[in-house]
Backbone as XML, in Angstrom:
<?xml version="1.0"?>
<chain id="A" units="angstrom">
  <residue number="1" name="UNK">
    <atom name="N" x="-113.415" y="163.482" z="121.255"/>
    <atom name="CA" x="-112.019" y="163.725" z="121.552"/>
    <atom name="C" x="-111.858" y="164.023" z="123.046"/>
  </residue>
  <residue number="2" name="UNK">
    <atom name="N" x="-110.969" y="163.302" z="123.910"/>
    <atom name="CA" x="-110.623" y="163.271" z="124.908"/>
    <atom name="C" x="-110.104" y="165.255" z="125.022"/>
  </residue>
  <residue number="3" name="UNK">
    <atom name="N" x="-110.353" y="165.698" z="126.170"/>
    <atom name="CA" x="-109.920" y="166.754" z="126.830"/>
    <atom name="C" x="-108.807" y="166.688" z="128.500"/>
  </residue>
  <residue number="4" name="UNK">
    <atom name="N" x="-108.131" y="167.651" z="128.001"/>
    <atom name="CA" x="-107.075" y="167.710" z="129.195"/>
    <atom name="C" x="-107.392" y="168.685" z="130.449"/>
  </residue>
  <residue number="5" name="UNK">
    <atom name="N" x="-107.162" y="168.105" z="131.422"/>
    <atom name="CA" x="-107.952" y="169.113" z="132.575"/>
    <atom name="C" x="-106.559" y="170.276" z="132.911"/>
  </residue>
  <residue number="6" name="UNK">
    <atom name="N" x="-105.591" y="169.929" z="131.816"/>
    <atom name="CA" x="-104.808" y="170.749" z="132.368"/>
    <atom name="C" x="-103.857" y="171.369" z="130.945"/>
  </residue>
  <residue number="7" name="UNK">
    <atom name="N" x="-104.787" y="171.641" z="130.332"/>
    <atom name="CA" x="-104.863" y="172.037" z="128.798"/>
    <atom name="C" x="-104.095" y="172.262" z="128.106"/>
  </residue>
  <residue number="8" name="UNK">
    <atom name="N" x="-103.403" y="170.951" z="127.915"/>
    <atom name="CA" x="-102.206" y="169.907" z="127.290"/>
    <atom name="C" x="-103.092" y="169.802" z="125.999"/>
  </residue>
  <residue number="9" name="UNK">
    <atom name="N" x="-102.042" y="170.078" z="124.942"/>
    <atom name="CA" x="-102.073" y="169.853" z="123.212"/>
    <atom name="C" x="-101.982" y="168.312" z="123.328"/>
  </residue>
  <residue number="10" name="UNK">
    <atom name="N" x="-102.703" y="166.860" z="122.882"/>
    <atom name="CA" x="-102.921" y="165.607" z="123.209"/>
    <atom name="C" x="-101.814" y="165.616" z="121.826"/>
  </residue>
  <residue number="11" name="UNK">
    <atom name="N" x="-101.740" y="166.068" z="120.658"/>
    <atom name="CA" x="-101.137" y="166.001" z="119.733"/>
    <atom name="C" x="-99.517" y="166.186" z="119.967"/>
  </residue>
  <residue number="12" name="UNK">
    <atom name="N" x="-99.274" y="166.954" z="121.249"/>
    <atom name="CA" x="-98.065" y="167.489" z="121.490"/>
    <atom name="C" x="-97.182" y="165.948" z="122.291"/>
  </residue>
  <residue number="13" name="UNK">
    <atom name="N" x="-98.251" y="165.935" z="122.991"/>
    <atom name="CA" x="-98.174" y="164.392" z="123.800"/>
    <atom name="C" x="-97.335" y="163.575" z="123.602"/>
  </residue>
  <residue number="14" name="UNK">
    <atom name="N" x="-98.470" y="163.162" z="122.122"/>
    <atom name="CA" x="-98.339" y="161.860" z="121.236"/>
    <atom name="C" x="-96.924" y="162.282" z="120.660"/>
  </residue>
  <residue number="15" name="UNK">
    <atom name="N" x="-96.639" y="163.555" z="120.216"/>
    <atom name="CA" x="-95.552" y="163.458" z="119.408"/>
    <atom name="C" x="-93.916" y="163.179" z="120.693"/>
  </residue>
  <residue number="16" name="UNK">
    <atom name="N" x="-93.972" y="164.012" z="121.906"/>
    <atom name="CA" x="-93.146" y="163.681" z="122.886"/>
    <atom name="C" x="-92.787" y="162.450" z="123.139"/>
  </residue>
  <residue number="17" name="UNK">
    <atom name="N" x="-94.269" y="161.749" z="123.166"/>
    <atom name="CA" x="-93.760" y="159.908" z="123.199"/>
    <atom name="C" x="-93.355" y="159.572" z="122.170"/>
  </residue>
  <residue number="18" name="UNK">
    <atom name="N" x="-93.363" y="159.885" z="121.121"/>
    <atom name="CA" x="-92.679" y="159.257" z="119.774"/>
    <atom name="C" x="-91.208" y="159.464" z="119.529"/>
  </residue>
  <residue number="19" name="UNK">
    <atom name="N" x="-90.832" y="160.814" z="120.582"/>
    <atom name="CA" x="-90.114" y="160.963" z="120.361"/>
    <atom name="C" x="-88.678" y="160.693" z="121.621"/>
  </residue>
  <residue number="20" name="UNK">
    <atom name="N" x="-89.668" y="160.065" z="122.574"/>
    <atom name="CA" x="-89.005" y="159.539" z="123.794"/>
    <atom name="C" x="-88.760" y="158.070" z="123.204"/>
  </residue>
  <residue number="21" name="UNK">
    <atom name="N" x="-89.842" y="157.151" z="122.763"/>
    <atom name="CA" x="-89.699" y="155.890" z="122.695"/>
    <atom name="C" x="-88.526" y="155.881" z="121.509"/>
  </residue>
  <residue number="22" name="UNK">
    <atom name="N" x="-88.102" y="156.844" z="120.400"/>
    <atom name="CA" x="-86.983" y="156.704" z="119.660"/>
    <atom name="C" x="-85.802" y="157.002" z="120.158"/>
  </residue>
  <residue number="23" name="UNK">
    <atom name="N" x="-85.940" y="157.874" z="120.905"/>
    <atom name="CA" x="-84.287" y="157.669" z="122.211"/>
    <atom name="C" x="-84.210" y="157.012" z="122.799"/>
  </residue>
  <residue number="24" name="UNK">
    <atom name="N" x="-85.476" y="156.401" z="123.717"/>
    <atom name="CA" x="-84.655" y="155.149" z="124.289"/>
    <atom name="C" x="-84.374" y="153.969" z="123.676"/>
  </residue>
  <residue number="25" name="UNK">
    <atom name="N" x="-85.333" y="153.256" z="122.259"/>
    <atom name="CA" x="-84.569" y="152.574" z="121.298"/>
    <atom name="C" x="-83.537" y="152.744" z="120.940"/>
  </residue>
  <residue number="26" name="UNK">
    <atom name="N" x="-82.921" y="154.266" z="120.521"/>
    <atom name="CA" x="-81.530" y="154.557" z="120.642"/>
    <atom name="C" x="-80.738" y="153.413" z="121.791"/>
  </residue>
  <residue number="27" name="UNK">
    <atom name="N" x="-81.118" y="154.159" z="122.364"/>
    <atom name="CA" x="-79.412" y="154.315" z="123.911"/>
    <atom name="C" x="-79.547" y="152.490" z="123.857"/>
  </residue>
  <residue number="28" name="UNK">
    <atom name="N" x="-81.060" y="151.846" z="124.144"/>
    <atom name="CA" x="-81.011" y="150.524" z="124.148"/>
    <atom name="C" x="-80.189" y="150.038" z="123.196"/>
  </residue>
  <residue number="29" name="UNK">
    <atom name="N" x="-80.311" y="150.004" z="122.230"/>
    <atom name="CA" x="-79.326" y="149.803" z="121.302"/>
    <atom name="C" x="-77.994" y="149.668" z="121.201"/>
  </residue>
  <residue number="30" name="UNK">
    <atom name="N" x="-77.414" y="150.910" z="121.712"/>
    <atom name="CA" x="-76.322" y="151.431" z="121.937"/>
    <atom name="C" x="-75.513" y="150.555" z="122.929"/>
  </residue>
  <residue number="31" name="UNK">
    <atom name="N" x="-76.663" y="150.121" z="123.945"/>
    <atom name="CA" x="-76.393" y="149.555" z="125.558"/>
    <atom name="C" x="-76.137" y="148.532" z="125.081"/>
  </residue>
  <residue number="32" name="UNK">
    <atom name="N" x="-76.276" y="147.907" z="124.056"/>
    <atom name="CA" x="-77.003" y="146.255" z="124.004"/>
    <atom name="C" x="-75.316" y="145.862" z="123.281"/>
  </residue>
  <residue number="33" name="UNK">
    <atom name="N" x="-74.935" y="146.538" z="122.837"/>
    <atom name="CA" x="-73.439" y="146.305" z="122.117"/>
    <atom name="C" x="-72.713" y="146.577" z="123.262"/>
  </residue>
  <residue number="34" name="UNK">
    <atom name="N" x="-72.322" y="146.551" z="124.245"/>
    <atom name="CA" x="-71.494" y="146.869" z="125.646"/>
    <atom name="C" x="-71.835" y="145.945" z="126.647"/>
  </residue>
  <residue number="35" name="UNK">
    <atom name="N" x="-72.668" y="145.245" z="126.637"/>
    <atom name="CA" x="-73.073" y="144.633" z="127.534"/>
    <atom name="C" x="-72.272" y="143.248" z="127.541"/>
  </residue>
  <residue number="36" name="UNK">
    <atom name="N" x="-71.327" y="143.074" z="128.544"/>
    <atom name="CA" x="-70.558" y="142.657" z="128.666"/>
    <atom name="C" x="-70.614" y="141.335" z="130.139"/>
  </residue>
  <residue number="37" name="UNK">
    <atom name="N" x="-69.585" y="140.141" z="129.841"/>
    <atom name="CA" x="-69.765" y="139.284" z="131.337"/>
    <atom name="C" x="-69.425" y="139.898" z="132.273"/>
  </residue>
  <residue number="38" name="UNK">
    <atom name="N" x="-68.467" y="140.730" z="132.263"/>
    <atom name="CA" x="-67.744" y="141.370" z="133.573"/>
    <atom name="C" x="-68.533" y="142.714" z="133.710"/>
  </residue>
  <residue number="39" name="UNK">
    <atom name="N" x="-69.212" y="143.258" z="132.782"/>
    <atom name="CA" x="-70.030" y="144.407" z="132.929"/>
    <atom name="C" x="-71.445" y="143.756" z="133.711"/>
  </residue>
  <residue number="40" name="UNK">
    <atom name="N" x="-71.799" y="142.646" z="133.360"/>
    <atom name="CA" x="-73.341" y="142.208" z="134.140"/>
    <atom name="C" x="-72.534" y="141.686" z="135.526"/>
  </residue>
  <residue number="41" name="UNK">
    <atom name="N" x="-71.763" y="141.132" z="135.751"/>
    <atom name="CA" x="-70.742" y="140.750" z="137.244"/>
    <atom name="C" x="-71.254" y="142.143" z="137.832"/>
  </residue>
  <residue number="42" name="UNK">
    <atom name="N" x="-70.460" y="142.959" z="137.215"/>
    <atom name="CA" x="-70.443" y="143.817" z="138.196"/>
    <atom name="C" x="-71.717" y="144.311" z="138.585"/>
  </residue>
  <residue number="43" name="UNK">
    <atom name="N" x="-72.213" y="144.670" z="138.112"/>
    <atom name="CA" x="-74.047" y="144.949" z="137.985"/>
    <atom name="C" x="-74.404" y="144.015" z="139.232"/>
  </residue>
  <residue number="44" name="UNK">
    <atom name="N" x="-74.043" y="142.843" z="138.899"/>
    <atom name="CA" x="-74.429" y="142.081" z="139.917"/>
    <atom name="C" x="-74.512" y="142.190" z="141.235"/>
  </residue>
  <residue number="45" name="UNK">
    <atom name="N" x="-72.842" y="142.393" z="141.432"/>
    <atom name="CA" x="-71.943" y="143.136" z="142.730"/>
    <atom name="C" x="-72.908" y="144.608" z="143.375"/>
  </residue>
  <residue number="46" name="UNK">
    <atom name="N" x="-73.776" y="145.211" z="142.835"/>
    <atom name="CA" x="-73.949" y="146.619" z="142.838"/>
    <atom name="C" x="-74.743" y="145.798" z="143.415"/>
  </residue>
  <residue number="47" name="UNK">
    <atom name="N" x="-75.832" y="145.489" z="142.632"/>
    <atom name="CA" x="-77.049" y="144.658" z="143.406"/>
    <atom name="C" x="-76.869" y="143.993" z="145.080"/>
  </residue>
  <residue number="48" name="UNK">
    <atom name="N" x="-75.870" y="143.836" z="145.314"/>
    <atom name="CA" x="-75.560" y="143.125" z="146.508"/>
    <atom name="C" x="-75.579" y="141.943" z="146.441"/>
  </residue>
  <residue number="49" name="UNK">
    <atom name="N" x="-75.443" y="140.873" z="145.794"/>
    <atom name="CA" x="-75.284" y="139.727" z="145.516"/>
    <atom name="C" x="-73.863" y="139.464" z="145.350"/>
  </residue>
  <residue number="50" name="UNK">
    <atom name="N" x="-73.986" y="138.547" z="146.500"/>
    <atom name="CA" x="-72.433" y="138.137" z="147.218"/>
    <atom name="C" x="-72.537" y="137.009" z="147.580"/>
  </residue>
  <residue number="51" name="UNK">
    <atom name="N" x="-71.295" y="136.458" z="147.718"/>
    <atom name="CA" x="-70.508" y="135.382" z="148.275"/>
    <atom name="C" x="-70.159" y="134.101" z="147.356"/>
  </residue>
  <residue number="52" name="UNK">
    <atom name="N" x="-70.368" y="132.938" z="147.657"/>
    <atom name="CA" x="-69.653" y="131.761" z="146.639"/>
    <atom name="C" x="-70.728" y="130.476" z="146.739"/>
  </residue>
  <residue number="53" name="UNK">
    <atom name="N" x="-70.084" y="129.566" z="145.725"/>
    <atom name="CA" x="-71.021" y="128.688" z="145.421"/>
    <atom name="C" x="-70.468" y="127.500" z="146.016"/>
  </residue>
  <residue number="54" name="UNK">
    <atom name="N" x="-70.722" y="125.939" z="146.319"/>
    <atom name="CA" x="-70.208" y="124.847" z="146.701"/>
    <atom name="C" x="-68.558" y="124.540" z="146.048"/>
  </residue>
  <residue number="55" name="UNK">
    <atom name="N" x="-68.534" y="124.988" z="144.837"/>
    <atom name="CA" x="-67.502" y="125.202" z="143.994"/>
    <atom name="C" x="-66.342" y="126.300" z="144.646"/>
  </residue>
  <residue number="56" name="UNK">
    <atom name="N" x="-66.789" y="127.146" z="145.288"/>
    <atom name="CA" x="-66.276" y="128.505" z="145.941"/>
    <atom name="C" x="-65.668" y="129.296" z="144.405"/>
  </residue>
  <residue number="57" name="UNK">
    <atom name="N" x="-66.945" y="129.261" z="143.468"/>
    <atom name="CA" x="-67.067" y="130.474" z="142.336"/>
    <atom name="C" x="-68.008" y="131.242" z="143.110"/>
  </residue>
  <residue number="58" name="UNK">
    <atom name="N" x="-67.994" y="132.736" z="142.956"/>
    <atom name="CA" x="-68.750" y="133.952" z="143.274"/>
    <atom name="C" x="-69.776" y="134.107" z="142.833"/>
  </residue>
  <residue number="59" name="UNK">
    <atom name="N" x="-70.662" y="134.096" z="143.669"/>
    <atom name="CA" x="-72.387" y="134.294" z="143.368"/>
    <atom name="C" x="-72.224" y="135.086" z="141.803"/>
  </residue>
  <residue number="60" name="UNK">
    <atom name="N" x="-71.754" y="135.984" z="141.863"/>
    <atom name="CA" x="-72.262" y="137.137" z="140.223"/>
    <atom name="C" x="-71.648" y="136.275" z="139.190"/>
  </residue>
  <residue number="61" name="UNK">
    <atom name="N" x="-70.537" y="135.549" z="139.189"/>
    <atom name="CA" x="-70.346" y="134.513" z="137.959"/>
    <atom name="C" x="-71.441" y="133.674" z="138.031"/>
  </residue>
  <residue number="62" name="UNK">
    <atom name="N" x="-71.596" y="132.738" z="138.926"/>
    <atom name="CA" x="-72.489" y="131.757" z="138.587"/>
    <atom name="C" x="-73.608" y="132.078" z="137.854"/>
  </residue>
  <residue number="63" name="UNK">
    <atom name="N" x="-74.371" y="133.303" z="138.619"/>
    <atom name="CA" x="-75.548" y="133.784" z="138.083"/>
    <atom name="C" x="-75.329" y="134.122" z="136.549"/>
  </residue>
  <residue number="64" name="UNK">
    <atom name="N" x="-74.734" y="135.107" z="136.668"/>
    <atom name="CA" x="-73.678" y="135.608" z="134.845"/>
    <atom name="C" x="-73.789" y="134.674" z="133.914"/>
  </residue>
  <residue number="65" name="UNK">
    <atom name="N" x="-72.818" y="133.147" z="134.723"/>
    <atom name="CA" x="-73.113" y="132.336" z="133.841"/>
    <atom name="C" x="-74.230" y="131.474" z="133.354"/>
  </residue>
  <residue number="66" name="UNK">
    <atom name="N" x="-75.074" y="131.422" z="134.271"/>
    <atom name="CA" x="-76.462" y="131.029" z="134.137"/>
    <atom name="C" x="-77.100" y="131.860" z="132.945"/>
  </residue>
  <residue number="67" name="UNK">
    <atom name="N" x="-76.830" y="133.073" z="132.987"/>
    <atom name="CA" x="-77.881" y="133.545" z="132.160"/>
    <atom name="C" x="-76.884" y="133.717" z="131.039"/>
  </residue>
  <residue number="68" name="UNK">
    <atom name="N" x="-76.304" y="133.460" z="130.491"/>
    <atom name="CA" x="-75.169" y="133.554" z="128.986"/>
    <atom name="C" x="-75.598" y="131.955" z="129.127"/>
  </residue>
  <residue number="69" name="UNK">
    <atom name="N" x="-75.315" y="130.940" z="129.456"/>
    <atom name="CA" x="-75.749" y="129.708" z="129.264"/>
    <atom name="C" x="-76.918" y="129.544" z="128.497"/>
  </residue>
  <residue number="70" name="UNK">
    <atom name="N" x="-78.032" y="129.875" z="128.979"/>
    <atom name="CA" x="-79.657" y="130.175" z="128.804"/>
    <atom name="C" x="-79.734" y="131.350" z="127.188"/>
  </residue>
  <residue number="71" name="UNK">
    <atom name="N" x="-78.637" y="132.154" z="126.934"/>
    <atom name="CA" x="-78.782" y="132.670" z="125.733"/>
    <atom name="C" x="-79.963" y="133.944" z="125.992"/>
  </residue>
  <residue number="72" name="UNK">
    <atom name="N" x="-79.886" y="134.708" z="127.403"/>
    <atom name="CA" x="-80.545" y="135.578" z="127.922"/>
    <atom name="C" x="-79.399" y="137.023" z="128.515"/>
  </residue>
  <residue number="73" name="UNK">
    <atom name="N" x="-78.112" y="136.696" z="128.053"/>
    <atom name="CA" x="-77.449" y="137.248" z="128.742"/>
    <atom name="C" x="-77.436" y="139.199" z="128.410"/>
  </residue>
  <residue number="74" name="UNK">
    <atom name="N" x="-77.657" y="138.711" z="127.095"/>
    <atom name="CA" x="-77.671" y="140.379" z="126.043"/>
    <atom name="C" x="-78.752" y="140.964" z="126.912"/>
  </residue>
  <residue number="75" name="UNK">
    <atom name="N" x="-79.353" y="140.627" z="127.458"/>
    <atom name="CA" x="-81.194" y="141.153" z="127.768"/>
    <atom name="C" x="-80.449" y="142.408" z="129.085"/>
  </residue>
  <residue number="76" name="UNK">
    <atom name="N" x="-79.173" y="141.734" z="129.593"/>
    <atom name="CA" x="-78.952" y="142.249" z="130.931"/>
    <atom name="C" x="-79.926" y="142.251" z="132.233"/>
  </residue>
  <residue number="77" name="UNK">
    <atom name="N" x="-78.588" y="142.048" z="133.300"/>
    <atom name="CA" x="-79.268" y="141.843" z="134.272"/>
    <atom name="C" x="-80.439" y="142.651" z="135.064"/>
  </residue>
  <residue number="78" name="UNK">
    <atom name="N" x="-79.956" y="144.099" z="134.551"/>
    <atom name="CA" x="-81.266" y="145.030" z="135.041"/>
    <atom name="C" x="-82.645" y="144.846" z="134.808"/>
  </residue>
  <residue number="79" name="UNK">
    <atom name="N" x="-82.413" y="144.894" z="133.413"/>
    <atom name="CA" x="-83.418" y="144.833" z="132.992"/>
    <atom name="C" x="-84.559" y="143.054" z="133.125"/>
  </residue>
  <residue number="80" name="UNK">
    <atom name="N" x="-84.066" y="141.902" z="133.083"/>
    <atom name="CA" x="-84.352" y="140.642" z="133.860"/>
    <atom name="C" x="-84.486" y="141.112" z="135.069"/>
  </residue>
  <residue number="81" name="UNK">
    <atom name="N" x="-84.456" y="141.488" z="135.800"/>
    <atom name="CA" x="-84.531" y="141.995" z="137.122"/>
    <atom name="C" x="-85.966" y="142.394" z="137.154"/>
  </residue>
  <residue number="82" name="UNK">
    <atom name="N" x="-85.839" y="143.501" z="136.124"/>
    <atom name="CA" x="-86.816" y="144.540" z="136.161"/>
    <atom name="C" x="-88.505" y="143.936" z="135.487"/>
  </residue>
  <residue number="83" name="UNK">
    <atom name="N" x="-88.205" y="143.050" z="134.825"/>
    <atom name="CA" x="-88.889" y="142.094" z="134.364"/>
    <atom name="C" x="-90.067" y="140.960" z="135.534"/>
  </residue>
  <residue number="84" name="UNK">
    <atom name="N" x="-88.675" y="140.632" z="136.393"/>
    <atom name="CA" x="-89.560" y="139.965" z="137.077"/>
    <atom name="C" x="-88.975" y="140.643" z="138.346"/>
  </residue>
  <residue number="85" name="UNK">
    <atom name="N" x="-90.004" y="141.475" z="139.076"/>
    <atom name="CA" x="-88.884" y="142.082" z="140.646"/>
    <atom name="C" x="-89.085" y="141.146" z="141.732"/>
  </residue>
  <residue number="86" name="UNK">
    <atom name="N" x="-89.149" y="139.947" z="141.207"/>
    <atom name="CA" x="-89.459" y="139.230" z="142.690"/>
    <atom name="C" x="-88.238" y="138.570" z="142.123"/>
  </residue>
  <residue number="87" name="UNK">
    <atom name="N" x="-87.115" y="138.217" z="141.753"/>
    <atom name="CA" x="-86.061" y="138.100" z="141.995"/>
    <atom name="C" x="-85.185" y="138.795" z="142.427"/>
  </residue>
  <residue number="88" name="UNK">
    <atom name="N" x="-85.469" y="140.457" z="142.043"/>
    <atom name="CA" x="-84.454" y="141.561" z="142.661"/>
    <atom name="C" x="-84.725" y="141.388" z="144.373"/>
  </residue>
  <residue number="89" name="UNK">
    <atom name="N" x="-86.180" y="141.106" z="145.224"/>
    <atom name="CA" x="-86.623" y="140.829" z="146.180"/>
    <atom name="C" x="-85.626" y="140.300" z="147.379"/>
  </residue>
  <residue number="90" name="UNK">
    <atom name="N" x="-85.026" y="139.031" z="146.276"/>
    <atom name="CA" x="-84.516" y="138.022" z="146.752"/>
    <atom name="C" x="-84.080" y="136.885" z="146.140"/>
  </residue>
  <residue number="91" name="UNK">
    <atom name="N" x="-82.808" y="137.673" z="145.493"/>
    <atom name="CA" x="-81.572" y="136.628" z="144.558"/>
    <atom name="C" x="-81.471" y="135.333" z="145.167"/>
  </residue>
  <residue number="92" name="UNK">
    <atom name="N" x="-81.377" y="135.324" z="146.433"/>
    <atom name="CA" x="-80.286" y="133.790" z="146.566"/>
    <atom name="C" x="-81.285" y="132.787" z="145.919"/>
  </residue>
  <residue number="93" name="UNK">
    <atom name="N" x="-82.664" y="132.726" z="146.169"/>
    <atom name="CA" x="-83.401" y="131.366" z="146.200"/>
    <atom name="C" x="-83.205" y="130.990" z="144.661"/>
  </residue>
  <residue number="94" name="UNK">
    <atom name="N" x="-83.217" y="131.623" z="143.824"/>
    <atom name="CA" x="-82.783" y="131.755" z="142.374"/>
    <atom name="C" x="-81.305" y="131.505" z="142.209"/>
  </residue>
  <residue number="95" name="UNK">
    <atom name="N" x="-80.454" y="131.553" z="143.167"/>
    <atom name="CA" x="-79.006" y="131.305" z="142.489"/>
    <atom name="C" x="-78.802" y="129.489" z="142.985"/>
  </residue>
  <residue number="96" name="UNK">
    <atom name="N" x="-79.341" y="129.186" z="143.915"/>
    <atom name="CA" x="-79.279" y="128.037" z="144.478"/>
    <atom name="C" x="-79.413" y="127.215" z="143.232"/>
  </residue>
  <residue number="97" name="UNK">
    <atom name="N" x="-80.281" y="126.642" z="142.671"/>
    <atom name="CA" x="-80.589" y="125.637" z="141.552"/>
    <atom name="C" x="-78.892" y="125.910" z="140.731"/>
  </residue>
  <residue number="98" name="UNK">
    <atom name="N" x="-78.650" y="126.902" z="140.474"/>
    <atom name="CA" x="-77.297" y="127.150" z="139.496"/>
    <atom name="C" x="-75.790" y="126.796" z="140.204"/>
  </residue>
  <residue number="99" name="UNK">
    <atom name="N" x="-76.235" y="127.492" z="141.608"/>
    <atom name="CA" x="-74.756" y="127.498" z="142.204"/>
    <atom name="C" x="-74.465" y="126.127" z="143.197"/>
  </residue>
  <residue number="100" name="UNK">
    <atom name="N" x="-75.662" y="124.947" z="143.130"/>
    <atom name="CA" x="-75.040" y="123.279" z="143.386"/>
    <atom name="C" x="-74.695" y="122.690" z="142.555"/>
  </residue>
  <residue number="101" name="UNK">
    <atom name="N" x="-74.527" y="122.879" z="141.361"/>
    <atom name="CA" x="-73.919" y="122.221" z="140.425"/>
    <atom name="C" x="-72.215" y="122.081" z="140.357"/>
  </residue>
  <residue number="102" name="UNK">
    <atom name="N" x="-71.652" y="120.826" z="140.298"/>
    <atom name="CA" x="-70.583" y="120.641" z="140.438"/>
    <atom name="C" x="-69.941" y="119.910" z="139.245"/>
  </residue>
  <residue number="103" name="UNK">
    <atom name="N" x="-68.254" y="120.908" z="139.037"/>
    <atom name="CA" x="-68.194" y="120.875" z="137.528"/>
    <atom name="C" x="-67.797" y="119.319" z="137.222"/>
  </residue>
</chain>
């Protein structure tokens, strides 16, 4: 049996994470019914992702709509983000492929 150098109950631990990973299944949950186009827009907007497409639609729609297109949209943008951070890095090169398309 593993020992704690800082003489932590390992049992107490285990039960804290059991009982963290069921709240945040909660709230996820909770989140996942709210998650909205104009709620990930804006998300977007926070992010700093700005300006317009050849179309002169706004970077956070296009993207928005890219990912509701793709059937990824529920996942939210944070968390896709958070998934892969080399897009949070540097959105545009990723919005390009979406935002030359002309309707």
């Amino acid at each position: 049996m593993q020992k704690s150098k800082l003489g932590l109950d390992f049992e107490k631990v285990k039960h804290a994470k059991e009982v963290a990973r069921r709240i945040a299944d909660d709230v996820q949950h909770f989140v996942e019914g709210y998650s909205t186009v104009a709620v990930e827009r804006t998300l977007c907007r926070l992010l700093g992702i700005d300006g317009i497409d050849a179309n002169e639609v706004p970077l956070p729609n296009v993207l928005v709509n890219s990912l509701k297109e793709k059937g990824v949209l529920e996942y939210c943008i944070l968390l896709l983000l958070h998934k892969e951070p080399s897009y949070a890095s540097d959105i545009m090169p990723l919005l390009k492929p979406v935002s030359n398309r002309r309707p």
